[in-house]
C-alpha positions in Angstrom: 0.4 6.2 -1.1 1.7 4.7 1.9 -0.2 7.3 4.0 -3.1 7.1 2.4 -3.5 3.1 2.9 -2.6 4.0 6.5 -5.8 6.5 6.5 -8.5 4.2 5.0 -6.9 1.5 7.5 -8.2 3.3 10.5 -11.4 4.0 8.9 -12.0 0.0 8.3 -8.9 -2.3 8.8 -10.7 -5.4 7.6 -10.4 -4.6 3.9 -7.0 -5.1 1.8 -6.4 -1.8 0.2 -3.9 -3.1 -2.2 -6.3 -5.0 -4.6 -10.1 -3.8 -3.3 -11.5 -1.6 -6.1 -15.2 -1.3 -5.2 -14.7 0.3 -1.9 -18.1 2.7 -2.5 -19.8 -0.3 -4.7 -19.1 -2.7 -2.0 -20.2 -0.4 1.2 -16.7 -0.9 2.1 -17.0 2.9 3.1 -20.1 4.3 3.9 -21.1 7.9 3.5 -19.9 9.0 7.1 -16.6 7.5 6.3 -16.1 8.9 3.1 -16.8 12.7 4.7 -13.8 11.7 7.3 -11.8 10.4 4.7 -12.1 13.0 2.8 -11.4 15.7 5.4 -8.2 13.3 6.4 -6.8 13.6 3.2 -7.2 17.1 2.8 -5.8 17.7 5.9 -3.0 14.9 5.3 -1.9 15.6 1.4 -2.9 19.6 1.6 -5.1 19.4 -1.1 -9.0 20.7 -1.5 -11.5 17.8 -3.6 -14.1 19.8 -5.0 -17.8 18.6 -4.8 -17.4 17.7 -8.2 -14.5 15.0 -7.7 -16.7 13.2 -4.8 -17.7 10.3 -7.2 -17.3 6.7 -6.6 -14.8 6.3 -9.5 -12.7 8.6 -7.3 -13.6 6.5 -4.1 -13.4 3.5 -5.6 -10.1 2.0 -4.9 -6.6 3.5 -2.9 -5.2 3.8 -6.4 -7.9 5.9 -7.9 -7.6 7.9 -5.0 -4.2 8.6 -5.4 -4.3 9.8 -8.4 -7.4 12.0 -7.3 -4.5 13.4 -5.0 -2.0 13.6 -7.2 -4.1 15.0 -10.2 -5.6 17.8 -7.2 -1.7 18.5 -6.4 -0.8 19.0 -10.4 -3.5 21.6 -10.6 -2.2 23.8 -7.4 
């Protein structure tokens, strides 16, 4: 997860991504951002999010996103 925090960090350092969990709610990420975070994790974790997962309660927090990857990884 360390990685990932590192990710969303470049996007926009001025949020904590520890304890944030309205990232999309809070247009902490806007829709540009979420297309390059979503391409940097798919390049980063080798995983594919299908147009399906791209929902806020996916989006909305580094933990939920995790487990996003993590769930994507259990399915390969």
């Amino acid at each position: 997860m360390e990685r990932l925090i590192e990710i969303l960090e470049e996007l926009n350092p001025d949020v904590d991504y520890n304890t944030v969990e309205n990232l999309i709610d809070g247009r902490y990420l806007d829709s540009l951002k979420i297309l390059s975070l979503i391409a940097e994790i798919e390049d980063e974790f080798d995983v594919e999010i299908p147009t399906v997962e791209i929902i806020p309660a996916n989006f909305n927090s580094a933990k939920s996103m995790w487990d996003l990857i993590e769930r994507l990884k259990d399915d390969e």
